[in-house]
N, C-alpha and C positions, 0 to 999 in steps of 0.2 A: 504493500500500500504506500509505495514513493511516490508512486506517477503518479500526474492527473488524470489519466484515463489508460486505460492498459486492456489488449483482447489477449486475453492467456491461450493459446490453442492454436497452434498452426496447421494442425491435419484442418482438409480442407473439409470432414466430416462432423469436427468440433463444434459445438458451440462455445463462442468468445464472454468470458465474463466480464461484467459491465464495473468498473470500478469508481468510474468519477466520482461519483455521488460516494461512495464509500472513503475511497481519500477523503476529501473537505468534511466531510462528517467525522469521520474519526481522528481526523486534526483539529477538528472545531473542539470535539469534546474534551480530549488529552490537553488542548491547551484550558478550556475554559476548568476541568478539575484539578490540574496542578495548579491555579491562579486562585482556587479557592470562590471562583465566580459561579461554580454547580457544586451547589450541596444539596445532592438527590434527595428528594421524598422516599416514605417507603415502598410506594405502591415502582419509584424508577430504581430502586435497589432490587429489591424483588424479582423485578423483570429480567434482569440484567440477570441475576442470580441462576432464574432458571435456565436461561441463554446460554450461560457459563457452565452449565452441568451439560448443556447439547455440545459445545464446541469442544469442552476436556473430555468429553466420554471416552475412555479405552478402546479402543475394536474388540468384537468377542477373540477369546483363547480355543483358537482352534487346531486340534491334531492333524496333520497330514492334510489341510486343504484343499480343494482343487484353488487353483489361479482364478478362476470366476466364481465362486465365491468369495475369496478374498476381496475382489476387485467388488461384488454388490456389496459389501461391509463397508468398506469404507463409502461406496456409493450411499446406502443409507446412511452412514455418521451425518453425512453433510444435506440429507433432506431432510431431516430430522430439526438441524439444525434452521434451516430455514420455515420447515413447520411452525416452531414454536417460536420463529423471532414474529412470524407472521400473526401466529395467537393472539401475540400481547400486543404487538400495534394495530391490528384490530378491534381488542378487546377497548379498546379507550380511554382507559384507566394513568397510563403514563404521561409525561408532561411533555411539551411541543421539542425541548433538544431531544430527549430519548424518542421520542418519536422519530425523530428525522432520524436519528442512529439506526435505530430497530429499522426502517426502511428501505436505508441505504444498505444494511446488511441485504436484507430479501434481495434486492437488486440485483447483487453480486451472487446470491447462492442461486438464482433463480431458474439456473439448467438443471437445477434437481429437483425441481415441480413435479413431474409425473418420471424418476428416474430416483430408482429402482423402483418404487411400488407407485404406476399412476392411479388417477384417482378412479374409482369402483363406478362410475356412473356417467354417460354420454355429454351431462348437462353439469355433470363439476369446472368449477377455472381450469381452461388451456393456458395458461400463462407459460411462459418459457417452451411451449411446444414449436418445436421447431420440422419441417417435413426432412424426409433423407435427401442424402445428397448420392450422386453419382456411385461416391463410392459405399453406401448403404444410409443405414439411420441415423441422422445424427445425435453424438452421446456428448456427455457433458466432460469439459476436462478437469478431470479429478485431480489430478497433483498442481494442477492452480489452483482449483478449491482449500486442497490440504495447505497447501504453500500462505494463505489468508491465517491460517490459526494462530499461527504464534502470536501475532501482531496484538489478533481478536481477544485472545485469551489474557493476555494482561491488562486490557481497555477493560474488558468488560467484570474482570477481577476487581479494577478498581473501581469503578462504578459500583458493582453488587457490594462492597464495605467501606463506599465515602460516607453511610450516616449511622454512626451509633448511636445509641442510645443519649437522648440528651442535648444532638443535633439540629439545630435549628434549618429546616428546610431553604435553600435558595437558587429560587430557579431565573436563570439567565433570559433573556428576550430573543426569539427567535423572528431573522425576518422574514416576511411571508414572500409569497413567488407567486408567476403566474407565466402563464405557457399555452400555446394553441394547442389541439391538439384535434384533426381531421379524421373521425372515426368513432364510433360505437361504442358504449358503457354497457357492460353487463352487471346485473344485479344478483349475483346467487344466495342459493337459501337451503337449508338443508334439513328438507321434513322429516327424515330420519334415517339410520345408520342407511349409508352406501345410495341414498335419493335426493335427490340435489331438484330443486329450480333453478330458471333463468331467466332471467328478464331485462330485453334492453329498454335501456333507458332514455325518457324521450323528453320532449322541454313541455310544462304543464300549460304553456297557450299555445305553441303552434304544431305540437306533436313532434317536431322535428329530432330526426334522433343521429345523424349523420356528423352533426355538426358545421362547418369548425365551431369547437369548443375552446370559452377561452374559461381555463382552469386557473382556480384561485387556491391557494391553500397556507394556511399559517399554522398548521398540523395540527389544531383544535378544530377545524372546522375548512369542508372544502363545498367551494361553489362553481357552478356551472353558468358559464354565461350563452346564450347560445343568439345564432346572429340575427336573429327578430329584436332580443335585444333585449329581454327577459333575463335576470339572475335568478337562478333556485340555489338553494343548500338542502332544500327539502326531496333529494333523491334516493336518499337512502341507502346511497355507494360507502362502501366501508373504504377507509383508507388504501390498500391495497389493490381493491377491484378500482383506485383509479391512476396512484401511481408506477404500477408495473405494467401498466400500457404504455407509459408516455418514455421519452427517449431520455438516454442515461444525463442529464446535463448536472 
């Protein structure tokens, strides 16, 4: 996480992990918590915490493995880890930098969305679905993924114990952004185990659902402006279902 923007993956089969947004965000935070400027809440310790148990997990102890399961192990360590960054900044409960962190992580782990186990249902998020290439499916490159931990695992260490006991919470200002973005919002929903809904999402005066959209977000709250000229925030898009559509900036 030097560069400002880095595709890990040269086979022309790979897909490229997206890192800008992950640089600036994890330079933002490492500076703003060694400054003393973030002194997380429980609910961004927390987060952080469970995050830190995805990215340190062990690989299983396996006797005499084949090479392909070896290779889906560590392919799950790292969906896993993007599962549960994606829970919490979903879930809405963390504050707008850990928010931006948590997202910029999903970003970057984002080829292991349905890679090893995709999702059980036709209507779950295709995020990171990418079609094969010439030389077959494309798969996600794993020792760029691995290559990410080190860095992750002492950020997010120090986060999961900047507030002990006694700690007076202090959360930094985050600026907000906004961006076009030429294309379709799905809404999914998950009536129960392995059944998903979808639903795109369309503007509530002119129906318009194509866009351009001009997206607003200060990581508490994201709107859609679309070009009749109408803003909603009332879509109902979880954070995720609208920043891993839009392009790594």
């Amino acid at each position: 996480m030097t560069s400002g923007h880095q595709t890990h993956g040269a086979a022309s089969a790979r897909r490229p992990l997206q890192t800008r947004a992950l640089t600036r965000e994890a330079g933002r935070a490492r500076w703003l918590l060694d400054a003393g400027e973030w002194r997380p809440a429980t609910a961004d310790s927390d987060a952080a915490a469970r995050v830190l148990a995805r990215l340190a997990a062990p690989l299983p102890a396996r006797r005499a493995a084949a090479t392909r399961t070896l290779d889906t192990d560590r392919d799950r360590r790292l969906q896993r880890i993007l599962r549960t960054t994606l829970h919490h900044l979903d879930a809405g409960a963390v504050s707008p930098p850990a928010a931006a962190l948590l997202a910029a992580v999903a970003r970057a782990f984002l080829p292991w969305h349905a890679t090893p186990n995709p999702p059980p249902a036709a209507a779950a998020p295709r995020y990171g679905t990418q079609a094969g290439t010439a030389d077959g499916l494309a798969v996600p490159p794993t020792e760029a993924g691995e290559a990410l931990l080190p860095d992750l695992i002492a950020l997010f260490a120090v986060l999961a114990s900047a507030s002990p006991p006694g700690t007076v919470p202090l959360t930094p200002p985050v600026e907000p952004w906004q961006i076009r973005y030429a294309g379709r919002f799905r809404r999914y929903g998950r009536a129960a185990f392995g059944v998903w809904t979808a639903e795109t999402v369309g503007c509530p005066a002119c129906g318009g659902k194509a866009g351009p959209w001009t997206v607003t977000c200060d990581w508490r709250l994201i709107s859609l402006g679309c070009p009749c000229g109408v803003v909603t925030h009332e879509h109902g898009l979880a954070f995720s279902e609208v920043w891993l559509l839009l392009p790594d900036t």
